[in-house]
C-alpha positions in Angstrom: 124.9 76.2 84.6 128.2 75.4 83.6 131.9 77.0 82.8 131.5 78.8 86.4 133.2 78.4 89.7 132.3 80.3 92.8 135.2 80.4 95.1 134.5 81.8 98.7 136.5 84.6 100.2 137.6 82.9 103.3 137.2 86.3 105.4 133.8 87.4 104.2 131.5 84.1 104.3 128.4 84.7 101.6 131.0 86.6 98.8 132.5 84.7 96.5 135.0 85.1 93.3 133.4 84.3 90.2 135.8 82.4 87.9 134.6 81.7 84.0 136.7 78.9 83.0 135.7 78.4 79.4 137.8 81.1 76.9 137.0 81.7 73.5 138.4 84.1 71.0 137.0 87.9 70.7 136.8 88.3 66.6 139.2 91.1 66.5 138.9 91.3 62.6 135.0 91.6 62.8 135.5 94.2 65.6 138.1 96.4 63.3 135.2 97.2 60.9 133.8 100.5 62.0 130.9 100.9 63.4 128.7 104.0 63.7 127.9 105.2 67.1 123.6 105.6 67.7 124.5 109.3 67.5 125.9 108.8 63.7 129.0 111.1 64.5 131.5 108.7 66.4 133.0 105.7 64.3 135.7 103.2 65.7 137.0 99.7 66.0 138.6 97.9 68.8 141.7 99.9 70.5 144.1 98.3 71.9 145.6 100.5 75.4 149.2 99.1 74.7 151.6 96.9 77.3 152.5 98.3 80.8 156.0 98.7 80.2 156.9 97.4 83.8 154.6 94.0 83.9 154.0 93.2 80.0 150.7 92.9 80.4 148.0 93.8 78.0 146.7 97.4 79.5 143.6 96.8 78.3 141.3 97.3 74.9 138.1 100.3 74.8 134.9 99.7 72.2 134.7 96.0 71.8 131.6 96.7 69.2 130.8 94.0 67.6 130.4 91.4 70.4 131.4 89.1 68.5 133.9 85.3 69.4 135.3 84.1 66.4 133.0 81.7 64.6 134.9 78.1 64.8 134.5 79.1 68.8 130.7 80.3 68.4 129.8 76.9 66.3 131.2 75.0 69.6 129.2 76.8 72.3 127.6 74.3 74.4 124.0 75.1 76.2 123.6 76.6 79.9 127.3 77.9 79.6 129.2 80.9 80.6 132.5 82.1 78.5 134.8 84.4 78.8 136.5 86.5 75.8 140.6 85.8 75.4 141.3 89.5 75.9 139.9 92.1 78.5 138.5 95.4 78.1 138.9 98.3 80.3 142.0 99.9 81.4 144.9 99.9 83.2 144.1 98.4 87.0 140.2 97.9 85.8 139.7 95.5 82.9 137.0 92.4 82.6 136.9 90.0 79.8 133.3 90.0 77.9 131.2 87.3 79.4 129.2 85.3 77.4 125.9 83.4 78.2 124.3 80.7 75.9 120.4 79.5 75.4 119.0 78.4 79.6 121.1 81.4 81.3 120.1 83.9 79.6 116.2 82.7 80.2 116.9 82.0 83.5 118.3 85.7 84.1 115.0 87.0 82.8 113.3 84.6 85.0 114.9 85.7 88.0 114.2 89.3 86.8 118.2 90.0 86.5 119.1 92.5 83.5 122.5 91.6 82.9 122.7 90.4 79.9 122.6 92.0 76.6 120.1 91.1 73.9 121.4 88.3 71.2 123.3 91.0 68.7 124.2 89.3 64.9 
């Protein structure tokens, strides 16, 4: 599997940070349409949480529906790969970027009976 690097915590030997080293772009225009919650009563887009006024940094974005990388990145993708989306969702001191996992990673998830990984959405 590629675009992943385990990097050991040098206290705590067996835990390691996982580091996705391949970015590609969330579709923030595709992600704007609205989309209807299962329930029918809750639509939204993407919202952006705004810049810590102290740091700059992004403080986050909520409802990332579609999951969806912009297509010039998506026609790239290479197989047995992880990526990681350009922009994080979450919240203030808890925010991950969407990780992505091609054709081989996701079949090797199921093979190791992991559920981790989302269904292929289009």
């Amino acid at each position: 599997m590629k675009g992943i690097e385990f990097i050991p915590f040098k206290k705590s030997e067996g835990y390691y940070i996982c580091n996705f080293i391949n970015t590609v772009s969330f579709d923030l225009e595709k992600a704007k349409q609205i989309r209807v919650e299962y329930e029918g009563k809750v639509t939204y887009g993407v919202i952006d949480n705004g810049t810590c006024d102290h740091c700059k940094k992004s403080k986050g974005h909520h409802h990332p529906w579609p999951y969806r990388m912009i297509e010039s990145d998506e026609q790239n993708l290479e197989s047995n790969t992880f990526y990681r989306s350009d922009i994080e969702f979450g919240e203030n001191n808890y925010q991950a970027p969407l990780i992505w996992g091609t054709e081989g990673i996701v079949e090797t998830f199921d093979k190791e009976k992991s559920s981790i990984f989302y269904r292929i959405v289009e």
